[in-house]
C-alpha positions as CSV (number, residue, x, y, z in Angstrom):
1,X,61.8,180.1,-13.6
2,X,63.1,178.0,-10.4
3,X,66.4,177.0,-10.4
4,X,67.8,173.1,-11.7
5,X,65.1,170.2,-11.7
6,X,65.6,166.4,-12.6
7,X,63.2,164.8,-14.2
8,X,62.2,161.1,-13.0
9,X,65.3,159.7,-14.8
10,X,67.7,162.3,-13.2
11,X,68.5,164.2,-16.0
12,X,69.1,167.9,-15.4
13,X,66.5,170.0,-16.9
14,X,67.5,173.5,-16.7
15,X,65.2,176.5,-16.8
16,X,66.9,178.4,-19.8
17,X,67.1,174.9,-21.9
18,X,63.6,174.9,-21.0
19,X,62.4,178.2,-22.0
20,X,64.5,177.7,-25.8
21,X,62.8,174.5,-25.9
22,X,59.4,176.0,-25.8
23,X,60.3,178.6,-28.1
24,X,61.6,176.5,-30.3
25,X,58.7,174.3,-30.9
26,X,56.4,177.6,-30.9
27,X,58.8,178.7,-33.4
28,X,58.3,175.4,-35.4
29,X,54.4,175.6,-35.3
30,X,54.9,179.5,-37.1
31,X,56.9,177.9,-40.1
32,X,54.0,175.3,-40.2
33,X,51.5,178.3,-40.6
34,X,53.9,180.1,-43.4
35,X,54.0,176.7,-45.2
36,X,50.5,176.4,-44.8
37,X,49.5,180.2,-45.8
38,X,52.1,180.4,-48.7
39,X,50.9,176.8,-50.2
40,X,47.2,176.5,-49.3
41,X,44.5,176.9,-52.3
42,X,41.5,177.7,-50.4
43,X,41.9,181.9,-49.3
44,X,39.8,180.7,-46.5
45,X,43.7,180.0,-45.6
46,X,45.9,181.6,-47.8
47,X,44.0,184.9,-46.7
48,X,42.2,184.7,-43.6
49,X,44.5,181.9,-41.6
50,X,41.4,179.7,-40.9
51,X,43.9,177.1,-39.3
52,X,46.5,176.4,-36.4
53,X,49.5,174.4,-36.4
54,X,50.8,173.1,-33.0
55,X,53.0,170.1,-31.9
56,X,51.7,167.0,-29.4
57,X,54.2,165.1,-27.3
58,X,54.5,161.0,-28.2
59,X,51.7,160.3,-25.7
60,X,49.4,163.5,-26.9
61,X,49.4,166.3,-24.6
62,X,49.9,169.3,-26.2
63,X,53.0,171.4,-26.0
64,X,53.3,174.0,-28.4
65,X,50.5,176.0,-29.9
66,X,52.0,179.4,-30.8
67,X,50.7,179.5,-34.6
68,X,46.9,180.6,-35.2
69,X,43.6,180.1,-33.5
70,X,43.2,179.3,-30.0
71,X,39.6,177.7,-30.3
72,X,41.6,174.9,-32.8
73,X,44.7,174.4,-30.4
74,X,43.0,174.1,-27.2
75,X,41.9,171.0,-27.8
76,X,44.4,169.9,-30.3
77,X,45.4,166.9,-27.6
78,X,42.0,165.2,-27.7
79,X,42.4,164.7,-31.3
80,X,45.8,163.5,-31.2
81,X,44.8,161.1,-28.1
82,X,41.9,159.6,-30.0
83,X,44.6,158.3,-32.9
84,X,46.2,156.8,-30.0
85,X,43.7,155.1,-29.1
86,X,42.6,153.8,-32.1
87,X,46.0,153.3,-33.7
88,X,47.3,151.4,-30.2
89,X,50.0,149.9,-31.6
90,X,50.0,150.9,-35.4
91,X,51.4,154.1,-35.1
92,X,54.5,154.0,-37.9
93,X,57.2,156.4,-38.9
94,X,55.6,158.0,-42.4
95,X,51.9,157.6,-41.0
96,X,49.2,160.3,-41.1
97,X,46.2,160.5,-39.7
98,X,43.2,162.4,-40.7
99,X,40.2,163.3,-38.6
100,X,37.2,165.5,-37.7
101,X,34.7,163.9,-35.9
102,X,33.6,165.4,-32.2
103,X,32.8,162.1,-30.1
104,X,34.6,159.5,-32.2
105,X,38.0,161.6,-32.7
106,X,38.0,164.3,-30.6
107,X,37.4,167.5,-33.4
108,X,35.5,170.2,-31.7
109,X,33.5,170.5,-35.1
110,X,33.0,168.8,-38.3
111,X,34.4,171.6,-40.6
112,X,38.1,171.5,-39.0
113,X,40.2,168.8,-40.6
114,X,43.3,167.5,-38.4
115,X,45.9,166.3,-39.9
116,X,48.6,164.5,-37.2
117,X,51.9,163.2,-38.5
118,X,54.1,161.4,-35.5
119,X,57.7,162.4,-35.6
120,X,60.3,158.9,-34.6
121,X,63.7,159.4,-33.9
122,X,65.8,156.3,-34.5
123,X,62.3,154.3,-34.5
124,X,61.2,156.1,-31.1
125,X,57.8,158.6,-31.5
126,X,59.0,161.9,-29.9
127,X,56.5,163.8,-31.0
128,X,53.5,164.9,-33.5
129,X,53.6,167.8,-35.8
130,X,49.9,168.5,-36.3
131,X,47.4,171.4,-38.4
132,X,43.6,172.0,-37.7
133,X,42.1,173.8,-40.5
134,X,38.7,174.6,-41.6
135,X,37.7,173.3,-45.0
136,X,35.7,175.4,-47.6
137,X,33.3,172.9,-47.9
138,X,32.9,169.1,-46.7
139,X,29.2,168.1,-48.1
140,X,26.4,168.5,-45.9
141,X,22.9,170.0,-46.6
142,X,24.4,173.7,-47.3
143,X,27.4,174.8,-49.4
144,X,30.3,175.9,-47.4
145,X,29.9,173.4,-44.5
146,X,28.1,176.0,-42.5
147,X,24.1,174.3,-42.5
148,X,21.8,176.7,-40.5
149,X,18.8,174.6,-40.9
150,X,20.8,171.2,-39.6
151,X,18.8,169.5,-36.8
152,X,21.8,166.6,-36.1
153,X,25.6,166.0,-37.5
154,X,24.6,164.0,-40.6
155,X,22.6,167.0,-42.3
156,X,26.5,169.3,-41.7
157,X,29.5,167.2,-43.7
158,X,31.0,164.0,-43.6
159,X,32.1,162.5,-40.1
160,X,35.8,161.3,-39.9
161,X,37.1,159.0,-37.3
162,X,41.0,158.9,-37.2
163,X,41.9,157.5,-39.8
164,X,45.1,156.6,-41.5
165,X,45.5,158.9,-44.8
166,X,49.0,158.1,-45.7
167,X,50.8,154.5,-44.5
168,X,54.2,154.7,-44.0
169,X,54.6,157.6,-46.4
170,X,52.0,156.3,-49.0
171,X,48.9,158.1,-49.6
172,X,46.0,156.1,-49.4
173,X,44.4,157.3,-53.2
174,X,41.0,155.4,-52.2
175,X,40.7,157.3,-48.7
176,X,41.7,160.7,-50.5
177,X,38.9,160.3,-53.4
178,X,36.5,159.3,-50.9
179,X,37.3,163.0,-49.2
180,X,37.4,164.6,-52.2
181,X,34.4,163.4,-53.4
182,X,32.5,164.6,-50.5
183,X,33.2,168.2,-50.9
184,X,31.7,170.7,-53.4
185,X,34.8,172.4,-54.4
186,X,37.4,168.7,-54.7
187,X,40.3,171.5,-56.2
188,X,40.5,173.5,-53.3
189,X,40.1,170.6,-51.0
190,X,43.2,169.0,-53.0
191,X,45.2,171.6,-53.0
192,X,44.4,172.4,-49.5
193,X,45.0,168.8,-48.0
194,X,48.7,168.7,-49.6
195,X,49.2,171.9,-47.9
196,X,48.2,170.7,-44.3
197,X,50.9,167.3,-45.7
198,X,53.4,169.8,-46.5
199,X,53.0,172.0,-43.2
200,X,53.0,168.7,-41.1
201,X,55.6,167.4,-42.8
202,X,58.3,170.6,-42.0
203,X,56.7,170.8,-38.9
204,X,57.8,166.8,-38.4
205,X,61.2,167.5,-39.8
206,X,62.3,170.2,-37.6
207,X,60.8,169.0,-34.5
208,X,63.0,165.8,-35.3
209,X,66.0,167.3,-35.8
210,X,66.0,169.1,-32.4
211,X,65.4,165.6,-30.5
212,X,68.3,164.3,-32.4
213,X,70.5,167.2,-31.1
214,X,69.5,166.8,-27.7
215,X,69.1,163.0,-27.7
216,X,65.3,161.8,-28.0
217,X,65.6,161.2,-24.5
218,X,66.7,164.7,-23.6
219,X,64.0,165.9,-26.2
220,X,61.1,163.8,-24.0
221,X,62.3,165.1,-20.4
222,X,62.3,168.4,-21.8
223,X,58.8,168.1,-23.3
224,X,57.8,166.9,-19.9
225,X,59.7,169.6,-18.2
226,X,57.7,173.0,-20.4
227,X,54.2,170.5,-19.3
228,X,55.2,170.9,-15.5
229,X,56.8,174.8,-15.9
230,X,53.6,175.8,-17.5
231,X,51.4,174.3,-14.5
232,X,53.7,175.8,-12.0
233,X,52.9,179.2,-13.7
234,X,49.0,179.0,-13.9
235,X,48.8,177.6,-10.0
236,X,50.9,180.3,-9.6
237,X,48.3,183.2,-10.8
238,X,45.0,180.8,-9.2
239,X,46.7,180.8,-6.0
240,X,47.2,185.3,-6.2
241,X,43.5,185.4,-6.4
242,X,41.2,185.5,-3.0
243,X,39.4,181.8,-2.5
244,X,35.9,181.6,-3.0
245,X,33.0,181.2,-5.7
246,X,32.7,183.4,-8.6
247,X,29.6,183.1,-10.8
248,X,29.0,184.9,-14.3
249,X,26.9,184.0,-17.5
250,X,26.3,184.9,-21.0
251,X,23.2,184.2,-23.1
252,X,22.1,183.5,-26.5
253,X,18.2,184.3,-27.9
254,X,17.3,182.1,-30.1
255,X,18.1,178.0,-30.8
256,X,18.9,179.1,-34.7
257,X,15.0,178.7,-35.8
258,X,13.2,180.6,-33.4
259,X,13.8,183.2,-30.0
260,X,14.4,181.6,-26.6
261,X,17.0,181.9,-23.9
262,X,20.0,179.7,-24.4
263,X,22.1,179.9,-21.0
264,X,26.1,179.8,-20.0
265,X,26.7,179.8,-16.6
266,X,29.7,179.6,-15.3
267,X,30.4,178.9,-11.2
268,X,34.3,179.3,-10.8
269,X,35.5,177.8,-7.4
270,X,39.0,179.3,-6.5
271,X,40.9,177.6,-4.0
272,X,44.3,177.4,-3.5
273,X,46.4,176.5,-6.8
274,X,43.4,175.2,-9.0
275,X,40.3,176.6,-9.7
276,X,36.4,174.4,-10.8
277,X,34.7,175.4,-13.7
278,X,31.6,174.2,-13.7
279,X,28.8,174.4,-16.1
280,X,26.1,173.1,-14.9
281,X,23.5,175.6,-14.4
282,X,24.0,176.4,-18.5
283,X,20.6,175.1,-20.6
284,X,20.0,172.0,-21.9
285,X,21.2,171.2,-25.9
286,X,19.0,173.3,-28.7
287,X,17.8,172.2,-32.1
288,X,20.1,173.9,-33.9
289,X,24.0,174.0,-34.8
290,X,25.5,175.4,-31.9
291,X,26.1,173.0,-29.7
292,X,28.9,172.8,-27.9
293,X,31.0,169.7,-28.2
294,X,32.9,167.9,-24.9
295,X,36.6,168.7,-26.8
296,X,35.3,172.5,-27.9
297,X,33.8,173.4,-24.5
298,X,37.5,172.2,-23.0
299,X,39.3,174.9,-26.0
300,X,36.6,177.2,-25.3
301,X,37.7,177.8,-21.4
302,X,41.4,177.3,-21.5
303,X,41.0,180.3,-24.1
304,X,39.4,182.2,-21.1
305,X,41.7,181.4,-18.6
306,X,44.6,181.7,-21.2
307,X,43.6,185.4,-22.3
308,X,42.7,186.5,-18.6
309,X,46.6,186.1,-16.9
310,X,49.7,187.2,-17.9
311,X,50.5,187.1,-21.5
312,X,54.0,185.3,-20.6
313,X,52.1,182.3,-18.9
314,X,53.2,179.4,-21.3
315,X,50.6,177.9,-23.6
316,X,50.7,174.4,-23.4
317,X,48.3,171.8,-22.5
318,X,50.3,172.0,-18.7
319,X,48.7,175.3,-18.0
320,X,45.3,174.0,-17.9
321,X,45.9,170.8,-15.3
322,X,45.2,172.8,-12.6
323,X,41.3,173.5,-14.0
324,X,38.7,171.1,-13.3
325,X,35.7,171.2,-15.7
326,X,32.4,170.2,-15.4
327,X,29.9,170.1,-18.2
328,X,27.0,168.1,-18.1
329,X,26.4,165.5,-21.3
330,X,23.4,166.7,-22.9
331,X,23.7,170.5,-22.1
332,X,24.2,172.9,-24.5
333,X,28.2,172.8,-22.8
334,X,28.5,169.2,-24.2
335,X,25.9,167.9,-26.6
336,X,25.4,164.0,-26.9
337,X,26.5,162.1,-30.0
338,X,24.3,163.1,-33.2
339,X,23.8,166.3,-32.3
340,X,24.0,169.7,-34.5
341,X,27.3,171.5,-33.7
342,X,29.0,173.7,-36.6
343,X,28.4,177.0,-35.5
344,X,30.6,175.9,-32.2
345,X,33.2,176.9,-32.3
346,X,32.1,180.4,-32.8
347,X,28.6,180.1,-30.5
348,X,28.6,178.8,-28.2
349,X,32.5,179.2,-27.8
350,X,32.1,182.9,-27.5
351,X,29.2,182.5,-24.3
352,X,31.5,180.2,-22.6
353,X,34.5,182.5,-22.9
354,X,32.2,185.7,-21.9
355,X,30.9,183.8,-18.8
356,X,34.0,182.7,-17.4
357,X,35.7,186.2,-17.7
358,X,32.7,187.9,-16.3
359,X,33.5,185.0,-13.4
360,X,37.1,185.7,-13.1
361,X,36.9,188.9,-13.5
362,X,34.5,189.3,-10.2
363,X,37.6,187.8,-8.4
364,X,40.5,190.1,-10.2
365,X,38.1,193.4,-11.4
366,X,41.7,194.9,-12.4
367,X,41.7,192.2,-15.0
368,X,38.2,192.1,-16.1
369,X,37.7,192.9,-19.8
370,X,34.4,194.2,-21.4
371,X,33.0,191.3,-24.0
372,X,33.6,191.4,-27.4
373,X,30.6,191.5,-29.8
374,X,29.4,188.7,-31.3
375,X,29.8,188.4,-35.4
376,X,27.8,188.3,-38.3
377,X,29.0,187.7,-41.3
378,X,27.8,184.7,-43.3
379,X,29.1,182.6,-46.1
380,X,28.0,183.1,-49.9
381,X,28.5,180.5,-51.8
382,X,28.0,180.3,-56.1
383,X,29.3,179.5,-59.2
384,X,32.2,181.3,-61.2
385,X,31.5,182.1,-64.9
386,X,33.3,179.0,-65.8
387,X,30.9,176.6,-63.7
388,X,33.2,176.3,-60.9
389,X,32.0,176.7,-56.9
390,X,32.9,179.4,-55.1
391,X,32.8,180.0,-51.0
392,X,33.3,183.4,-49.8
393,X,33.1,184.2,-46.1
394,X,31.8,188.1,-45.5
395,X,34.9,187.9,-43.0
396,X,35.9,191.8,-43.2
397,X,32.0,192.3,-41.8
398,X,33.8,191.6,-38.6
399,X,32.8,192.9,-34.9
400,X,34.7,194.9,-32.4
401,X,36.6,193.8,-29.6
402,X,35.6,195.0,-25.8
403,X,38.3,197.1,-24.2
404,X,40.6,196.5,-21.1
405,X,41.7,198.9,-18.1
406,X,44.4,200.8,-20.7
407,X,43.2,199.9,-23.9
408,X,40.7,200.7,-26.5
409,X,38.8,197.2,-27.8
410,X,39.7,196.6,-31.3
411,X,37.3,198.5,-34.1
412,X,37.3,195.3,-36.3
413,X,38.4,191.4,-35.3
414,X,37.6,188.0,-35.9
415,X,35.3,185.8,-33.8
416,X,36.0,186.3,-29.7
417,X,37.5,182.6,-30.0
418,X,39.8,183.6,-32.5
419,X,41.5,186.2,-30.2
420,X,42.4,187.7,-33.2
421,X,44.4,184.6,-34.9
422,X,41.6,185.2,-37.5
423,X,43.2,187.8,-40.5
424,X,41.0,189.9,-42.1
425,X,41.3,189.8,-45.6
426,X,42.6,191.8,-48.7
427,X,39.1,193.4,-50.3
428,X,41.4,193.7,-53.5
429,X,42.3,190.2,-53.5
430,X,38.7,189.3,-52.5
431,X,37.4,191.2,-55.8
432,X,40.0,189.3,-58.1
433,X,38.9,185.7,-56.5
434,X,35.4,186.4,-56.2
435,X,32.7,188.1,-58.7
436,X,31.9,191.0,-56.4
437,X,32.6,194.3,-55.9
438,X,33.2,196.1,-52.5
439,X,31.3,199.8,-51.7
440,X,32.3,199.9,-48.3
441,X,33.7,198.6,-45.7
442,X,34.6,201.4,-42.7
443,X,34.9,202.2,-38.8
444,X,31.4,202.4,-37.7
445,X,30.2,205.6,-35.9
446,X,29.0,205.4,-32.5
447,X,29.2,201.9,-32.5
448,X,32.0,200.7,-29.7
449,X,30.6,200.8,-26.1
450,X,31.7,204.2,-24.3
451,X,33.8,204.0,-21.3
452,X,37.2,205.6,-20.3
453,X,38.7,202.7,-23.0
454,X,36.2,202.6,-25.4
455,X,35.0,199.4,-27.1
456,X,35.4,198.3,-31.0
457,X,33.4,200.4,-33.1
458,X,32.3,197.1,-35.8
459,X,32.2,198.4,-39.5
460,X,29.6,199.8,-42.2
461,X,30.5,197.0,-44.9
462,X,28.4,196.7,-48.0
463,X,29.4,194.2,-51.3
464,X,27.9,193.9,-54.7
465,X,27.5,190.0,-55.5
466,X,27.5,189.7,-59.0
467,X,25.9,185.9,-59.3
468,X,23.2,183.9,-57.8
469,X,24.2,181.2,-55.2
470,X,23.0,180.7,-51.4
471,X,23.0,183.0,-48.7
472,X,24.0,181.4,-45.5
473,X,23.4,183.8,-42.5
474,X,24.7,183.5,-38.8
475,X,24.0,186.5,-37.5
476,X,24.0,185.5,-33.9
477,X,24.9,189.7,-33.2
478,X,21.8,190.9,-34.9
479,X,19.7,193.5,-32.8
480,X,21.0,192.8,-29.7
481,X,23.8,194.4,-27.7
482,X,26.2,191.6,-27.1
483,X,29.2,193.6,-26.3
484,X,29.1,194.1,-22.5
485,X,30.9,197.1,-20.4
486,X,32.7,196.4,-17.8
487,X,33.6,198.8,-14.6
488,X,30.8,201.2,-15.5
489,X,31.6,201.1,-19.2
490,X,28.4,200.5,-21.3
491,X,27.2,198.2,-23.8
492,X,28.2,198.6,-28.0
493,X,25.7,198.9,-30.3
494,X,23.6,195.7,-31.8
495,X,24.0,194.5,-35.1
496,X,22.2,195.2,-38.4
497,X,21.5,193.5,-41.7
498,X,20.1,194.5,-44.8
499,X,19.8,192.3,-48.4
500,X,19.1,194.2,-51.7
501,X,18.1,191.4,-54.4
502,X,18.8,193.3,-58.1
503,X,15.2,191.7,-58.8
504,X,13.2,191.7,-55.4
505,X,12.8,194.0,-52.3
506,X,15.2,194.4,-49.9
507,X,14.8,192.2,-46.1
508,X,16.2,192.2,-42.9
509,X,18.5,189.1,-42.9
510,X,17.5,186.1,-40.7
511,X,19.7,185.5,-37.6
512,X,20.4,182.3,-38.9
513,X,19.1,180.8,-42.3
514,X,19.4,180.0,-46.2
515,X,18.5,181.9,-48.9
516,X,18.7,181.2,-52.6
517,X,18.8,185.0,-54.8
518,X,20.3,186.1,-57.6
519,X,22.8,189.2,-57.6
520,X,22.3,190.8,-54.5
521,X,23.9,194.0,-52.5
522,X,24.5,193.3,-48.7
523,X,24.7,195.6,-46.5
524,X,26.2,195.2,-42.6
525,X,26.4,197.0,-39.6
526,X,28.4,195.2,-37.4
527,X,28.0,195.1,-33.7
528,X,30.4,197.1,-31.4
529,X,32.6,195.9,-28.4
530,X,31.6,196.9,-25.2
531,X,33.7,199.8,-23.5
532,X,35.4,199.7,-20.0
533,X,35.1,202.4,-16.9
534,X,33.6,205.3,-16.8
535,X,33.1,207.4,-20.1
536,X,33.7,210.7,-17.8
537,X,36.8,209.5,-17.2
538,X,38.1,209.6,-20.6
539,X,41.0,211.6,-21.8
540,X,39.0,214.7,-23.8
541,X,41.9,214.3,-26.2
542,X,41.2,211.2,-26.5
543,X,37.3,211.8,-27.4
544,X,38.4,214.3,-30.1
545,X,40.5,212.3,-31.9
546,X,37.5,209.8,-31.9
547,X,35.5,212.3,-33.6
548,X,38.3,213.6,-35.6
549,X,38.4,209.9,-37.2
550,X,34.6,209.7,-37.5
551,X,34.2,206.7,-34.9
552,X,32.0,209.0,-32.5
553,X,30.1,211.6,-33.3
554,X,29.5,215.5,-31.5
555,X,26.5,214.2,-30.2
556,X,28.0,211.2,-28.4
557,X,30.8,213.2,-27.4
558,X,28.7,214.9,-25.5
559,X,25.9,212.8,-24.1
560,X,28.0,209.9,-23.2
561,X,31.8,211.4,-23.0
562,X,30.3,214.6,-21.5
563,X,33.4,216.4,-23.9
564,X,32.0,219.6,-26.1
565,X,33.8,220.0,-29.1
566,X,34.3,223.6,-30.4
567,X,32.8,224.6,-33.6
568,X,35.1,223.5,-36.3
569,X,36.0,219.9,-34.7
570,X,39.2,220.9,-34.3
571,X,39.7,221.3,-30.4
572,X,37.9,220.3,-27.3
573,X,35.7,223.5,-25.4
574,X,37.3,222.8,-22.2
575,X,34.9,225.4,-20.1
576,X,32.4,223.5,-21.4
577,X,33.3,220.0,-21.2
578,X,34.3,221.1,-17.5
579,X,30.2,222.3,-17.0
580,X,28.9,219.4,-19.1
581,X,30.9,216.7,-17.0
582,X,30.0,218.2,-13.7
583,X,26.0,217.8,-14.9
584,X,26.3,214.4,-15.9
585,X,27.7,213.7,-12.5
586,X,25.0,215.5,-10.8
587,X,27.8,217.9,-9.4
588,X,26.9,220.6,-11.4
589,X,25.0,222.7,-13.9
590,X,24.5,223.0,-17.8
591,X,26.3,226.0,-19.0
């Protein structure tokens, strides 16, 4: 850090006081999540973490978000500035505001809840202590809030604008049967709601009790200070790379009912400190659910940029002041008011992200990183035997993870917006909460993209599901290689889908659709990560362990890693691998 700044008042701010206030807070949103993981009823968040805590200034720029999911924090501030807005005014200590909706509150989609609680000190807002989590279900025209067939925002869950669900520390009980009422599980989304209370409210009290240490108006200039520390840094790392225009752009194929080519297309001007993102060569707004909302297309890059620089680089809502965006209204980058948007946060959240690294990474190739493959795992949803609703996300189905200049990608990971924030799950638990049974669910062979670091392999996951219900599929990473290599590493392998109804013939699951079936086995291959420089340059050692562990087979070990292994799988033929690498170079002959 620099040495000794003033704020505008003349207080001192200095650097180590600024660097234990950010911890601090980021240590404050991490109690949030253990409140939230150790109270919440839905496993959606007791298991998998569906949710992110992080703490918003008194005027609603974000300045800690150290607990979850990036995709929710990113653009945690819009959320929190929309309750200013509305609330001008009427903004009380014991207050809490609820809210979801994309243009009227600022949510990036309908499924994730915010709850904001404002933190006074001696009757002076300091701060708000806030948690974005994704409900189980919230009504719409499909169980578990994910709608595949959803042609605008009514047919996908009840809209919230900010509204007040506790005044001046009373709940409002009419406002909380109204939200109960709209969901199809009301015990998980009561249990779940007092959780997100009880996370705010720990969050509120230790945020408070640091301002009163240092005086509210210490606690403000120091807020103010991490803002300006955290822009300093990002200018800092735009300014190291060369000026000029970088272009890159990721695709979808299909609008969720039929193929076509949905583009992102990102044109990254670098110069000087700040860079221009701009999005407007990407296609217009599709039928379907993934559109891309104005608040989640914000998240959606500052994850980029956030994830491309150094992992010390502070993330606060100051980090991303020196990026301009663009994003035409009525583009698939920022859909206009009505419009289908669920699948988001996921798609087209994970395009955004892959076309601004490809961008950045034309202008830093040291830094590039091969893409991540996009997910499919669905939701099944049913009834227990006792007539309760059930929602279980296929979340251990997950993807692998592209790999970086030193670094394998990881074999199995939540969604690319996630950044793995997104826990995979306890099968065991999963078998006690849910009438299933799991057969498998391992490292996929052959799978991860090869290249010196090779990509995430996906896994071979297949479940038993013991009752009927309906099958909701988003399986954007179907049969297409979404994974990317980067530096002459190649592509991971496609997806693959396979349902076994007990009393019909099996089918290749939809991309995206519903299905009502009785008991039914499913059966996933998940996509692989794409791998990163050149697969002859990988460490033969390396290679054999991979085939030792079953992620690559002999054959690939050969044909793509150009590494014989000698009979027995035990060591790596080093004559051999010498002749076969020299071949595939064109520098030599088989032996």
């Amino acid at each position: 850090m620099s040495a000794q700044r003033k704020d505008a008042d003349g207080l001192v701010l200095d650097p180590v006081q600024l660097a234990l206030t950010q911890n601090r807070l980021d240590y404050v949103t991490r109690q949030m999540g253990d409140v939230m993981v150790r109270t919440a009823r839905s496993p959606i968040f007791s298991q998998a973490h569906d949710f992110t805590c992080f703490v918003c200034g008194p005027d609603g720029w974000l300045v800690s978000q150290a607990d979850g999911i990036p995709i929710h924090s990113g653009g945690g501030g819009f959320a929190v500035r929309a309750v200013l807005r509305d609330f001008e005014g009427d903004v009380e200590p014991g207050d809490v505001f609820v809210l979801n909706d994309p243009w009227q509150a600022g949510g990036n989609h309908l499924p994730d809840w915010v709850i904001a609680r404002p933190v006074f000190v001696d009757g002076r807002r300091v701060a708000f202590a806030c948690n974005r989590a994704h409900q189980s279900d919230i009504g719409g025209g499909a169980p578990g809030t994910y709608n595949p067939l959803a042609r605008d925002t009514w047919q996908e869950g009840v809209r919230l604008p900010a509204m007040k669900l506790v005044s001046r520390g009373e709940i409002r009980r009419d406002l909380w049967r109204l939200l109960l009422a709209n969901s199809r599980t009301p015990e998980l989304q009561d249990g779940d709601l007092r959780a997100m209370l009880g996370a705010t409210r720990i969050g509120a009290e230790r945020v408070a009790e640091f301002a009163e240490e240092v005086s509210a108006d210490r606690a403000l200039a120091l807020f103010d200070g991490i803002l300006d520390h955290a822009e300093r840094r990002m200018r800092a790392a735009l300014a190291a790379l060369p000026d000029g225009i970088y272009e890159g752009a990721d695709h979808s194929d299909n609008d969720c009912f039929e193929p076509c080519d949905v583009a992102v297309r990102a044109r990254i001007t670098i110069e000087g400190d700040g860079a221009r993102v701009d999005l407007s060569g990407s296609s217009p707004q599709i039928r379907g659910f993934k559109n891309s909302t104005w608040a989640n297309t914000c998240s959606s890059v500052y994850t980029a940029f956030a994830s491309f620089f150094d992992p010390d680089i502070p993330r606060n809502e100051g980090t991303f002041r020196a990026l301009e965006l663009i994003a035409p209204e009525g583009s698939i980058v920022n859909a206009t008011e009505g419009a289908a948007t669920t699948m988001c946060t996921v798609f087209i959240a994970h395009e955004i992200i892959h076309a601004c690294w490809k961008a950045l990474g034309a202008a830093s190739p040291e830094r590039a990183c091969a893409g991540w493959a996009k997910n499919v795992f669905g939701i099944t949803t049913g009834r227990h035997g006792d007539g309760r609703r059930y929602v279980l996300y296929h979340g251990l189905a997950a993807a692998g993870a592209g790999a970086v200049d030193g670094r394998d990608g990881f074999n199995q990971i939540g969604h690319l917006c996630t950044l793995g924030g997104l826990v995979m799950p306890s099968l065991e638990v999963y078998e006690q909460l849910y009438p299933v049974r799991y057969r498998r669910c391992e490292f996929r062979r052959d799978g991860g993209g090869p290249g010196a670091w090779r990509g995430g392999t996906g896994v071979e996951y297949e479940i038993d599901v013991h009752t009927e219900g309906t099958w909701s599929f988003r399986g954007e990473g179907l049969r297409y290689r979404s994974g990317y290599g980067a530096a002459s590493g190649l592509d991971g392998e496609g997806g693959e889908m396979q349902v076994h109804p007990a009393d019909a013939p099996a089918f290749e699951a939809p991309k995206f659709g519903l299905r009502e079936l009785g008991p039914a086995r499913l059966v996933v291959s998940s996509p692989g990560g794409g791998g990163f420089g050149d697969p002859l340059a990988r460490d033969p050692e390396r290679v054999l362990r991979d085939v030792r562990d079953g992620v690559v087979s002999t054959e690939a070990a050969r044909d793509h890693y150009g590494v014989v292994i000698a009979p027995g799988g035990r060591r790596v033929n080093a004559d051999a691998t010498a002749r076969r690498r020299g071949m595939l170079r064109g520098t030599g002959t088989p032996g």
